[in-house]
ZATORVEX-346008 format. One record per residue: y, z, x of N, C-alpha, C in turn; residue in three letters. Coordinates in steps of 0.1 Angstrom, whole numbers, padded with zeros to 4 digits, always signed. Atoms other than C-alpha are relative to their C-alpha. Layout:
N
YZXYZXYZXAla...
# end
This chain:
366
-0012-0003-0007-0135-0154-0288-0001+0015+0005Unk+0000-0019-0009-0131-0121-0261+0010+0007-0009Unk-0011-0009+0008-0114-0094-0284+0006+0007+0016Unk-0008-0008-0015-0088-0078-0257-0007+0013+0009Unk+0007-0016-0002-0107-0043-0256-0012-0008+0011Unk+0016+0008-0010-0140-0067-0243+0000-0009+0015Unk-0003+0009-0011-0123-0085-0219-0004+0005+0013Unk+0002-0004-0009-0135-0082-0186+0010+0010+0007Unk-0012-0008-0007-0101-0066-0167-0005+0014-0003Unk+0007-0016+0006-0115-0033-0192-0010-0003+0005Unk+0023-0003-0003-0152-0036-0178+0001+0013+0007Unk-0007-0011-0009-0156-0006-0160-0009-0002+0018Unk+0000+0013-0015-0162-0011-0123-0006+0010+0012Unk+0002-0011-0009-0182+0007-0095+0006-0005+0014Unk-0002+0007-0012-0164+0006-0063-0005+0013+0012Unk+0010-0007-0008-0190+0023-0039-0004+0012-0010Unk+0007-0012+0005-0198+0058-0052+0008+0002-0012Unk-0012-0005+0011-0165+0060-0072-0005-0011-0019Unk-0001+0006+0016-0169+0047-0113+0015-0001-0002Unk-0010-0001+0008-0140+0034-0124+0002-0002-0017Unk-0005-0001+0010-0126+0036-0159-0002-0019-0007Unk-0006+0009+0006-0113+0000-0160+0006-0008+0012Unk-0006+0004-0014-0101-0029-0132+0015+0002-0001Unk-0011+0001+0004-0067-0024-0141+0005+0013+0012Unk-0005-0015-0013-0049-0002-0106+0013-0003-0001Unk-0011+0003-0004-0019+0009-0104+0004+0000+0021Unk+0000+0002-0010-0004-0005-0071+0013+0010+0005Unk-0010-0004-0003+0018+0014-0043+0012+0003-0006Unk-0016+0001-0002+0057+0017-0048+0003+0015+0001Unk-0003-0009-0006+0076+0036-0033+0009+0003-0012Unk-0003+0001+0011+0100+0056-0060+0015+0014+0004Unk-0006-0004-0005+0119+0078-0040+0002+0020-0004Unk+0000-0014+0011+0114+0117-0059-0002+0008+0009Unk+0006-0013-0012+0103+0136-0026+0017+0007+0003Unk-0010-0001-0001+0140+0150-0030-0003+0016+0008Unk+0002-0010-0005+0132+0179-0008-0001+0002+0018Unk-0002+0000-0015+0137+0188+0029-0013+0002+0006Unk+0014-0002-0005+0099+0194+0032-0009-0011-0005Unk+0008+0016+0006+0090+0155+0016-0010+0002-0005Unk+0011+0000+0005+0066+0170-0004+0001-0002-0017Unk+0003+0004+0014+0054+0161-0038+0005+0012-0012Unk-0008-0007+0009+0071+0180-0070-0012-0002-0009Unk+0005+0002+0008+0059+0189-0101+0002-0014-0009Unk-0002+0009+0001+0075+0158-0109-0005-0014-0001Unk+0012+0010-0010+0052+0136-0089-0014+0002-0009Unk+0012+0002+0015+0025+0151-0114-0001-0002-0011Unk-0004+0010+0014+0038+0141-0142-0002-0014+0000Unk+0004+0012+0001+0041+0109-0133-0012-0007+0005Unk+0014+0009-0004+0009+0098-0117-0012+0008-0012Unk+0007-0003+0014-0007+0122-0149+0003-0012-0011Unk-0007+0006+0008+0013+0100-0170-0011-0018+0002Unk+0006+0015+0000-0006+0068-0154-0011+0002+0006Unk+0011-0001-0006-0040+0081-0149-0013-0009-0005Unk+0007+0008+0010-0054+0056-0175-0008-0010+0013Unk+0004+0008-0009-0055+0033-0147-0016-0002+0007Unk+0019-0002-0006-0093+0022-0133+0002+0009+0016Unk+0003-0002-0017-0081+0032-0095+0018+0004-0002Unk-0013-0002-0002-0042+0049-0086+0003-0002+0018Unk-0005-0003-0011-0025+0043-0053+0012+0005+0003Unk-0015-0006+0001+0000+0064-0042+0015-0008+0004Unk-0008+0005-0013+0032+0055-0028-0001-0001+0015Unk+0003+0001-0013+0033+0048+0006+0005+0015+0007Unk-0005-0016-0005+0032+0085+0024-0001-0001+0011Unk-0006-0001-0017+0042+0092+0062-0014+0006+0004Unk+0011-0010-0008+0013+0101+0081+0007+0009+0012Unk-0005-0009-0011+0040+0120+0104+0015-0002-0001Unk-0016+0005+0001+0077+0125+0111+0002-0008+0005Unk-0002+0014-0010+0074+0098+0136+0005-0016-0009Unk+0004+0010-0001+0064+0077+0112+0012-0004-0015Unk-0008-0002+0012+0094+0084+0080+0010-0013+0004Unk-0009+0010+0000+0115+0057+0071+0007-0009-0014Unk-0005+0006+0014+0127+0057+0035+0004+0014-0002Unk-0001-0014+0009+0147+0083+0018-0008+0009-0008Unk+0009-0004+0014+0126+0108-0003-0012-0005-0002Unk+0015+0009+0002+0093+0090+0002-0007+0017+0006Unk+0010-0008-0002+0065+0120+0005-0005+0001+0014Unk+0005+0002-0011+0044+0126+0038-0015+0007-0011Unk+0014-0010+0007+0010+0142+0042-0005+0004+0015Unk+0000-0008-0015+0017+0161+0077-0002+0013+0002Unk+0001-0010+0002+0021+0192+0066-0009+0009-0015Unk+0005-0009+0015+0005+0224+0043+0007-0001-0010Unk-0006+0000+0010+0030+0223+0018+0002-0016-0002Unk+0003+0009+0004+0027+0187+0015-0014-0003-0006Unk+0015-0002+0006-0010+0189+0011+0003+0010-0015Unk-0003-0009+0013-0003+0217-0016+0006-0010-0011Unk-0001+0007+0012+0017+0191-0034-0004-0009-0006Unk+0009+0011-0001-0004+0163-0035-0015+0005-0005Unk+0013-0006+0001-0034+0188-0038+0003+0000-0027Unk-0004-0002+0018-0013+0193-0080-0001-0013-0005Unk+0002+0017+0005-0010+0156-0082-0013-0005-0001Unk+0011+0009+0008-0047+0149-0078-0007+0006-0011Unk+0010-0010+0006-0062+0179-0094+0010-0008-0019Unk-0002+0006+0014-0040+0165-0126-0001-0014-0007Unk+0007+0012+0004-0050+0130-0125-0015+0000+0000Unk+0010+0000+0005-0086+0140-0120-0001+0007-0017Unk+0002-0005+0017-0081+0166-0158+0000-0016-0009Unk+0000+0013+0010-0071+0127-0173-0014-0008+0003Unk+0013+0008+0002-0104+0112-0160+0004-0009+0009Unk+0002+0010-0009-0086+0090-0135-0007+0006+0013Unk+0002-0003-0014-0089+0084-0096+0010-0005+0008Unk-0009-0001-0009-0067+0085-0068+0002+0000+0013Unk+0001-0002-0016-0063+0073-0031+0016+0002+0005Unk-0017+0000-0004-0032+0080-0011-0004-0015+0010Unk-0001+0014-0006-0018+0050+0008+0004+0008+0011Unk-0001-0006-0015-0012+0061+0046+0011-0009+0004Unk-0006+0012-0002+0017+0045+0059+0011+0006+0012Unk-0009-0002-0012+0042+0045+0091+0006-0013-0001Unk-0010+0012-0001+0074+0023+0088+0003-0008+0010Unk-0004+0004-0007+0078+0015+0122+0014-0005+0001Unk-0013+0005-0004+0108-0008+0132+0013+0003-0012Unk-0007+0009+0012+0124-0013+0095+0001+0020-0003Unk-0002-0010+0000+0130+0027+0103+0017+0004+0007Unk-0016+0006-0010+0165+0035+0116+0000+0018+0005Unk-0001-0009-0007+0177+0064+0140+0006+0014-0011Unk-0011-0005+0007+0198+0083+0111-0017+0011-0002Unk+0010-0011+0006+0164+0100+0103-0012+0005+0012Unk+0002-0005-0008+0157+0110+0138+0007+0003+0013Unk-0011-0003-0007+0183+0124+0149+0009-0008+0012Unk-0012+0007-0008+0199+0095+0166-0009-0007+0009Unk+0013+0008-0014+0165+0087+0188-0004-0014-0009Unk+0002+0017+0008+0153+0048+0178-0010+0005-0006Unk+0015-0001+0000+0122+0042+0158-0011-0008+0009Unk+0009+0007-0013+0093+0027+0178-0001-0010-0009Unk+0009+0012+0006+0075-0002+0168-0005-0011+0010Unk+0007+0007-0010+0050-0030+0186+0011-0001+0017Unk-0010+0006-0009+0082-0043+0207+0014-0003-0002Unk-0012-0005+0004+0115-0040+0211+0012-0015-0004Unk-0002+0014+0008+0123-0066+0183+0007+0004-0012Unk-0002-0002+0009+0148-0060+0159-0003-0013-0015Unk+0003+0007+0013+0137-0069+0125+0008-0008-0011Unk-0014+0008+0012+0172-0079+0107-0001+0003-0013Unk-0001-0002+0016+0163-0059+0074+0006+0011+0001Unk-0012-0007+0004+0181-0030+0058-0014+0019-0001Unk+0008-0009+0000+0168+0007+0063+0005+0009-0011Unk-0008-0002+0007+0173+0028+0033-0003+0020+0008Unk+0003-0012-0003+0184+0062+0047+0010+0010-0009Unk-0006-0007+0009+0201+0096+0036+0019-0004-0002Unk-0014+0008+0002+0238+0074+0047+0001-0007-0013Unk+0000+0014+0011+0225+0046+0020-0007-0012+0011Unk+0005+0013-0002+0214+0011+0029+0006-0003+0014Unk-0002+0006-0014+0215+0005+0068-0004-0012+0006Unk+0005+0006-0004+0210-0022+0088-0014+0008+0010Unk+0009-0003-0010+0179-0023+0114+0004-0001+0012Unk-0004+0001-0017+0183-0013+0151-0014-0011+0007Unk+0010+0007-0007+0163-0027+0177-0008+0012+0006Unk+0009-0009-0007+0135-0006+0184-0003+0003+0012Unk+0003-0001-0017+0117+0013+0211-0018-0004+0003Unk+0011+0004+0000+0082-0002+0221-0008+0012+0004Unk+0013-0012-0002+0051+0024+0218-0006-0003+0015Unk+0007-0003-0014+0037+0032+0254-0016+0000-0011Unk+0015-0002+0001-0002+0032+0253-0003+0012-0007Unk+0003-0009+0004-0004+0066+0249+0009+0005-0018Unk-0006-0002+0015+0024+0067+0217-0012-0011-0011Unk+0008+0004+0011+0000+0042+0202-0013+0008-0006Unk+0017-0016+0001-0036+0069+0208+0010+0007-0011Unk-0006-0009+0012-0013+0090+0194+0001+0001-0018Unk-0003+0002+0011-0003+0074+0162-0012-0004-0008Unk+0013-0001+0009-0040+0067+0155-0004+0011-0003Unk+0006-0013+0004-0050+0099+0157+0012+0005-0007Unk-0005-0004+0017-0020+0109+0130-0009-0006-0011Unk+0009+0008+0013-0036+0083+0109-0012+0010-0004Unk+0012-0013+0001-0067+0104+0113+0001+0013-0003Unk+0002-0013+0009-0052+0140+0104+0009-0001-0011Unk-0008+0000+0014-0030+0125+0077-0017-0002-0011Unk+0013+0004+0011-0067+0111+0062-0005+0017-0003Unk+0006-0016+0001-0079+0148+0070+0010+0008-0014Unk-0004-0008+0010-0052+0161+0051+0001-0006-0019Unk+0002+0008+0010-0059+0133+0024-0009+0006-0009Unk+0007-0004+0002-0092+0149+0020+0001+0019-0006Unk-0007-0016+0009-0077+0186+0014+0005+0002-0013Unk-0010+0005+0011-0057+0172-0010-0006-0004-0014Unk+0012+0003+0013-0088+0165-0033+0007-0018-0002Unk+0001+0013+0004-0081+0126-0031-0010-0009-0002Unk+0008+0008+0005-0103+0100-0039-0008-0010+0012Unk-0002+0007-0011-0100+0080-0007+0018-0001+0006Unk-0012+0003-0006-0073+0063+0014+0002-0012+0001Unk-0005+0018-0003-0056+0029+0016+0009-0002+0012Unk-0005-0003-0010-0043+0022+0047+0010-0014-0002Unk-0010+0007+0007-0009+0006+0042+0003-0009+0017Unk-0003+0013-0010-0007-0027+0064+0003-0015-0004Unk-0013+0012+0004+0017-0049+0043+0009+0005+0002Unk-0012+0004+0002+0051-0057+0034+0007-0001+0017Unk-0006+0001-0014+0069-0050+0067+0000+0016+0011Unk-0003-0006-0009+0062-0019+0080-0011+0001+0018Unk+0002+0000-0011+0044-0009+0115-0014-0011+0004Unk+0010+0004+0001+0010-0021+0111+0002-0017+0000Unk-0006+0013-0003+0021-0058+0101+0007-0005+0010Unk-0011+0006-0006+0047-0057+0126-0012-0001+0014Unk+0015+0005-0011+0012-0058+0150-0006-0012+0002Unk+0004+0014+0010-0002-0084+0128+0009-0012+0006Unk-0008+0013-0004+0031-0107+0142+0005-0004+0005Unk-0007+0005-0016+0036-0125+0170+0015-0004+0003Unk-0010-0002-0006+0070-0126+0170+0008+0013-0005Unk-0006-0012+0001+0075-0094+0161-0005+0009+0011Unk+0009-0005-0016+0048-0082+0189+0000-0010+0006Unk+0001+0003-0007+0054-0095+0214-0003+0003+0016Unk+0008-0005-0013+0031-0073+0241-0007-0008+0007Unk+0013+0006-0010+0007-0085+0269-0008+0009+0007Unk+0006-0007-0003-0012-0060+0270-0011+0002-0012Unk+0014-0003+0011-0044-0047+0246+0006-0002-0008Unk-0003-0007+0015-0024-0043+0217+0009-0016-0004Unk-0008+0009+0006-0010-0080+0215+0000-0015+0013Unk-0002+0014-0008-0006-0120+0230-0014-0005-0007Unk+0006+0009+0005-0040-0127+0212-0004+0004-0014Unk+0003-0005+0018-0056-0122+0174-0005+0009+0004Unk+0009-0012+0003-0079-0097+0183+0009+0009+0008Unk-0004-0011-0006-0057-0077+0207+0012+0002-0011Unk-0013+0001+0005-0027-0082+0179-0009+0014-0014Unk+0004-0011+0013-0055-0063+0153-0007+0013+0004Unk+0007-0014-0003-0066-0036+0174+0005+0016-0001Unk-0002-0010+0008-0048-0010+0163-0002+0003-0014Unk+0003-0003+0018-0051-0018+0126-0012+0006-0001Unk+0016-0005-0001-0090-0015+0138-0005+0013+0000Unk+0001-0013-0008-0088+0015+0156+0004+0006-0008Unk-0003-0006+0014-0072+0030+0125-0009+0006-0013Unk+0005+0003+0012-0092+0021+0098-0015+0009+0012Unk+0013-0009-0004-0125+0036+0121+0008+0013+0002Unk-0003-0011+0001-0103+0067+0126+0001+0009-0015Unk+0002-0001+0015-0101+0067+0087-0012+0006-0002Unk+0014+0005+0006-0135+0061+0081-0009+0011+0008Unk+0003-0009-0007-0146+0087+0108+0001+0016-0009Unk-0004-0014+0008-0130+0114+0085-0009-0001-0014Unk+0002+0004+0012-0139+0097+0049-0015-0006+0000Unk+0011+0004+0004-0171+0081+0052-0002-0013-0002Unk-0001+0015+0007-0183+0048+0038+0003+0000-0011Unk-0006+0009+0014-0164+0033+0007+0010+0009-0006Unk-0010-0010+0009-0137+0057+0003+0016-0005+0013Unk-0016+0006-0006-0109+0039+0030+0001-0015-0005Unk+0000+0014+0002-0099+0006+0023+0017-0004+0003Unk-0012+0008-0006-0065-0018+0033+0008-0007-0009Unk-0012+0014+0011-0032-0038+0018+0003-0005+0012Unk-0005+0010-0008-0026-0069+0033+0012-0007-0008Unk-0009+0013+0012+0004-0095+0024+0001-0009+0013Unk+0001+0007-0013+0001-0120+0053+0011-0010-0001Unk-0009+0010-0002+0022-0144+0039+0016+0003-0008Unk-0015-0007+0000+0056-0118+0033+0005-0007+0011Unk-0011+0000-0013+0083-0126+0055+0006+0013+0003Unk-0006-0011-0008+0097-0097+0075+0016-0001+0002Unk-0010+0003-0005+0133-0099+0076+0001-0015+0003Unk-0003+0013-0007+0141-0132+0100-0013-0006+0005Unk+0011+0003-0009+0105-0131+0113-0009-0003-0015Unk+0011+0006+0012+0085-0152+0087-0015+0000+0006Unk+0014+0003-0007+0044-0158+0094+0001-0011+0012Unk+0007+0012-0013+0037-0179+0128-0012-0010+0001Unk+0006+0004-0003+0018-0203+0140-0012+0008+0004Unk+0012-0006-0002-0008-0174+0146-0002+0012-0010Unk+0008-0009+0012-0009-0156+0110-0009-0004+0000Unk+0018-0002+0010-0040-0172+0099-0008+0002+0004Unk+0009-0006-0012-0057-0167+0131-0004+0012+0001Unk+0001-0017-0004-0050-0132+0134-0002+0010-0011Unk+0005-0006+0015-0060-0124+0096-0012-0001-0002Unk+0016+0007+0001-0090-0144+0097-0008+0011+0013Unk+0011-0010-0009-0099-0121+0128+0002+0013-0008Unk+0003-0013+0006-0091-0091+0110-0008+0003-0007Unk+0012+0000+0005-0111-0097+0083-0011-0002-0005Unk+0015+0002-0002-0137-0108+0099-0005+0014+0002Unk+0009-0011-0008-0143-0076+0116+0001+0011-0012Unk+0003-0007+0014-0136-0059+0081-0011+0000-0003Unk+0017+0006+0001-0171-0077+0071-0007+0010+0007Unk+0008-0008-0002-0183-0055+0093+0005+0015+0001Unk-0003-0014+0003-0169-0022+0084-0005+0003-0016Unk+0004-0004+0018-0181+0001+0054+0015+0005-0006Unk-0015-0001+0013-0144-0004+0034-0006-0001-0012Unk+0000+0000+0013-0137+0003+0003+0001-0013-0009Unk-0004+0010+0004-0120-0025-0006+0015-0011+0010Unk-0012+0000-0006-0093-0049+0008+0006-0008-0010Unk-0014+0003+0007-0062-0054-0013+0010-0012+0008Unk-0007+0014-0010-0041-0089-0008+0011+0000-0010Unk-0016+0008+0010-0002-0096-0020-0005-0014-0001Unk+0000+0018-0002-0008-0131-0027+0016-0006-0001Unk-0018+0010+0000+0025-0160-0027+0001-0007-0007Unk-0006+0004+0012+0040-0165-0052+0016-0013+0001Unk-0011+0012-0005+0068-0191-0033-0008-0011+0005Unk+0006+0014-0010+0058-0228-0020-0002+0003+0012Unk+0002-0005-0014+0043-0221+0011+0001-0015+0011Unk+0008+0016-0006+0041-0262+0019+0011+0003+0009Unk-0008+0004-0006+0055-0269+0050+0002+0013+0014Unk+0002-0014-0005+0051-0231+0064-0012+0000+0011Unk+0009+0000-0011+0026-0221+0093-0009+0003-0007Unk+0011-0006+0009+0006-0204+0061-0006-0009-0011Unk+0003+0010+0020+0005-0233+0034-0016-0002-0004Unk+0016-0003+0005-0036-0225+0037+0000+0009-0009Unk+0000-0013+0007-0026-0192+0021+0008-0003-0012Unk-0006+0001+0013-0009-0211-0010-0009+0009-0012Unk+0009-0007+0009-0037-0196-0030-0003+0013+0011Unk-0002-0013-0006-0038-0164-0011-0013+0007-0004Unk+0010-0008+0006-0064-0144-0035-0014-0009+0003Unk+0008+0005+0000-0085-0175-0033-0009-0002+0015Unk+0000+0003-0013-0084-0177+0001-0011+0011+0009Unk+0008-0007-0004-0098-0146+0009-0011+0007-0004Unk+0015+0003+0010-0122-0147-0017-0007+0000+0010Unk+0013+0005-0009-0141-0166+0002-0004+0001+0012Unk+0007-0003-0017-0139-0149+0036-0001+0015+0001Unk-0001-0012+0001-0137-0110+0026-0017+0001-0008Unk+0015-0005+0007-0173-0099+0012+0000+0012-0006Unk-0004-0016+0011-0165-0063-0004+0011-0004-0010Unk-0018+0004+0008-0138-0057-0032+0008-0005+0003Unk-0009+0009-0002-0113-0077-0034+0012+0005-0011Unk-0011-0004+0011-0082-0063-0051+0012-0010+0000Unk-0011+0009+0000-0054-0088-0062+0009+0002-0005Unk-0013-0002-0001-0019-0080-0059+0010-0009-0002Unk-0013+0005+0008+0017-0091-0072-0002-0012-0009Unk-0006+0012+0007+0030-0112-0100-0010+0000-0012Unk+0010+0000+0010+0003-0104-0125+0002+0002-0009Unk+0007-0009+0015+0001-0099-0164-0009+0000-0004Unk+0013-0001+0003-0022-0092-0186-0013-0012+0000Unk+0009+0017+0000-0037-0129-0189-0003-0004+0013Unk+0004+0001-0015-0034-0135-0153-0010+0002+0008Unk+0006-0012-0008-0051-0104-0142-0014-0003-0006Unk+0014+0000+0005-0082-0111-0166-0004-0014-0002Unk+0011+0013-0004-0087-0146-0158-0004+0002+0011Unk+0000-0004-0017-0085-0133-0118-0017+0008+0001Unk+0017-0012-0001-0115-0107-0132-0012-0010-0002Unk+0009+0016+0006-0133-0139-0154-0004-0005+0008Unk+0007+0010-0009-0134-0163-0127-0002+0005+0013Unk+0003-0004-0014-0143-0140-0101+0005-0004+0013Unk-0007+0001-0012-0116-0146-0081+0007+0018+0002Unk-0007-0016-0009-0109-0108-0075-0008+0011-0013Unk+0009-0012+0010-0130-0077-0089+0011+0012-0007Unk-0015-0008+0009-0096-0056-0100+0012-0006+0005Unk-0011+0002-0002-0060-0063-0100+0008+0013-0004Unk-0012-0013-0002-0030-0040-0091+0014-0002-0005Unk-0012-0003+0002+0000-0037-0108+0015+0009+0001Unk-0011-0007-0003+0035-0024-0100+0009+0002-0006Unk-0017-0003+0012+0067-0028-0124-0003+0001-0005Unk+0000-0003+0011+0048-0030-0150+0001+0013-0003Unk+0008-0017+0000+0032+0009-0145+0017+0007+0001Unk-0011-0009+0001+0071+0019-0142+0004+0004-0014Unk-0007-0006+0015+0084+0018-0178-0015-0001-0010Unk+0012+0002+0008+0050+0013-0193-0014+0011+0005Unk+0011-0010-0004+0028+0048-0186-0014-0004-0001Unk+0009+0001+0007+0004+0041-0207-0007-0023-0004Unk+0001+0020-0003+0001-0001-0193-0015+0002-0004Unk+0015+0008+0002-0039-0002-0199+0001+0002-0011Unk+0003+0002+0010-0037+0004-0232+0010-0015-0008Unk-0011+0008+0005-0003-0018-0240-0010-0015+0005Unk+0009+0013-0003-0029-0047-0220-0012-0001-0008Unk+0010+0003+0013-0059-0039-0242+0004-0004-0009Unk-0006+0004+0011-0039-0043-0271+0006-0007-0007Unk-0008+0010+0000-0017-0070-0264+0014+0007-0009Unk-0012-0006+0005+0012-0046-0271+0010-0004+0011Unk-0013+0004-0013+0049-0056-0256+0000+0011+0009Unk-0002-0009-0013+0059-0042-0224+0013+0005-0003Unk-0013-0001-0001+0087-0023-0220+0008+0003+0010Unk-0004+0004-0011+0113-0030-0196+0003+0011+0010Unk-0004-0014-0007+0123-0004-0168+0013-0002+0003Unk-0015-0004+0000+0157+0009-0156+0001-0003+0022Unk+0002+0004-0008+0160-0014-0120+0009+0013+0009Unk-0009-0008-0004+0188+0014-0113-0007+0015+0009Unk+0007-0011-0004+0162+0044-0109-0014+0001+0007Unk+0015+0004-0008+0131+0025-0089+0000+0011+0008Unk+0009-0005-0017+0138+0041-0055+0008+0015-0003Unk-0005-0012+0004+0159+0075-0067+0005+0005-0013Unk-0006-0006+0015+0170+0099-0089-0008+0010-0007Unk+0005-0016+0011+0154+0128-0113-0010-0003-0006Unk+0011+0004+0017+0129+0123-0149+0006-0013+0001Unk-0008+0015+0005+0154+0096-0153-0009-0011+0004Unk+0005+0013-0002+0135+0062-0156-0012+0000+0014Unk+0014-0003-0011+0104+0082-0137-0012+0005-0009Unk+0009-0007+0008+0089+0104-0162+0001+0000-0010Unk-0005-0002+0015+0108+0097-0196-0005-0016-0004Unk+0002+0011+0010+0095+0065-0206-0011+0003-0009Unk+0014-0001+0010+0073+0068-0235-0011-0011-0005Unk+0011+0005-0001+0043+0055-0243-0004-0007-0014Unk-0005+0011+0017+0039+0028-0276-0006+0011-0010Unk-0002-0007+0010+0040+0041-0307-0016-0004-0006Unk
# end
């Protein structure tokens, strides 16, 4: 019988040049602590990602590659020097614990609301309101209807991506993840009825993934081979705008042409709801799915414990797994999973704001 410590999930794991520790990553979330009019990282922010450096691999919260691109209260960027400066304390203290650390790159697009630009819309593919709730410094907003990026606002917004990576690299990070789930801009490219252009950037798969493309080589231009890599969730729904008749099309082209890029890895939400009946019900197994069409790392996201996660490693259906709630009240999660120690629960009250409270005070098993 695998004693817990032997179990594969602990194996330790090379992903390109980087060694990791252990497959065990903590995944994105956002947590809301950038309490500061300059959205930069606190000593706060090093505490807690010190606190979970155990982890084989860390991804940050999702950070703004620009003001364009802000769309959550208190969520960090990485536009400015004094954001790099803070982020530069956050990695330098997870490398003293022995971890590693990419930031996640991210632009909200549509599911952004005007209250945090002075009253101007946010952009996104097309001018499609989303029907979800924006959280700004009012509280919980609905979504407007966006304003559609011109040609040139999209050049633009790649080349942020590209000096947010730059300043990724100042910052002593590890790499970058380029944040193209849940719902913000990137996905909203990804779906045809949320893009709805006819022009380069949308009406077929490959014109619908050409930005994500053009991205990830603006990445990789700065970073190198095996230090960018991607989060997908294909089969999230968006507000009212669920997957189409051309998600699986327009995933399967993306990464196909991944295959041929030097990524790091690419990260997949899997579905965790009945998909039968859906335009995705190929993607009921999600992780398995793209097993078999992704050829680099494969990181597998949501809904995992410890058992899950190390049969996912076992049956080589995914070379690490990422977790998220658990890493909130549980710092010190890889060892509580080596050990088969309880979890303990978090405080749902203090996820996206607030102080130490239910960020930095949970302690670690006895």
């Amino acid at each position: 019988m695998t004693q817990p410590d032997q179990a594969p999930l602990f194996s330790p794991y090379a992903l390109g040049e980087l060694q990791l520790g252990n497959r065990v990553v903590m995944a994105s979330m956002t947590r809301g602590r950038a309490s500061n009019a300059a959205l930069a990282p606190t000593e706060l922010h090093v505490e807690y990602y010190r606190q979970r450096a155990a982890a084989g691999l860390i991804f940050t919260e999702g950070t703004w590659i620009s003001q364009r691109a802000v769309g959550f209260i208190n969520a960090p960027g990485l536009f400015t020097e004094r954001q790099v400066e803070g982020w530069r304390a956050v990695t330098s203290a997870v490398h003293v614990e022995g971890g590693k650390i990419f930031a996640q790159l991210a632009h909200s697009g549509a599911v952004s609301h005007p209250d945090f630009f002075n009253g101007a819309l946010p952009v996104a593919p097309s001018a499609v309101n989303p029907g979800l709730k924006a959280f700004t410094p009012g509280g919980f907003k609905d979504t407007v209807t966006p304003r559609a990026m011109s040609l040139e606002e999209i050049a633009s917004t790649v080349a942020d991506y590209g000096a947010a990576a730059k300043n990724a690299r100042e910052a002593g990070f590890d790499g970058v993840e380029l944040h193209a789930a849940t719902t913000y801009l990137l996905p909203e490219f990804l779906n045809s009825a949320l893009n709805t252009r006819d022009d380069a950037y949308g009406g077929t798969a490959e014109n619908r993934t050409r930005i994500v493309l053009e991205v990830i080589d603006a990445l990789i231009a700065v970073w190198g081979p095996g230090r960018v890599g991607i989060k997908i969730s294909p089969t999230l729904a968006m507000g009212g705008f669920g997957p189409t008749d051309e998600t699986i099309e327009t995933y399967d082209c993306l990464v196909g042409r991944l295959n041929e890029l030097p990524v790091s890895h690419l990260q997949v939400g899997r579905a965790l709801n009945d998909l039968s009946g859906t335009p995705v019900a190929a993607l009921q197994d999600t992780i398995g799915y793209y097993r078999a069409r992704f050829n680099g790392t494969l990181i597998a996201n949501f809904g995992f414990d410890g058992a899950s996660a190390n049969l996912a490693v076992a049956s080589d259906q995914a070379d690490l797994v990422s977790f998220a709630k658990p890493f909130i009240g549980n710092p010190d999660l890889v060892r509580r999973l080596r050990e088969g120690l309880p979890l303990a629960e978090s405080f749902q009250e203090t996820y996206y704001q607030g102080g130490p409270q239910g960020y930095v005070d949970y302690p670690a098993a006895p």
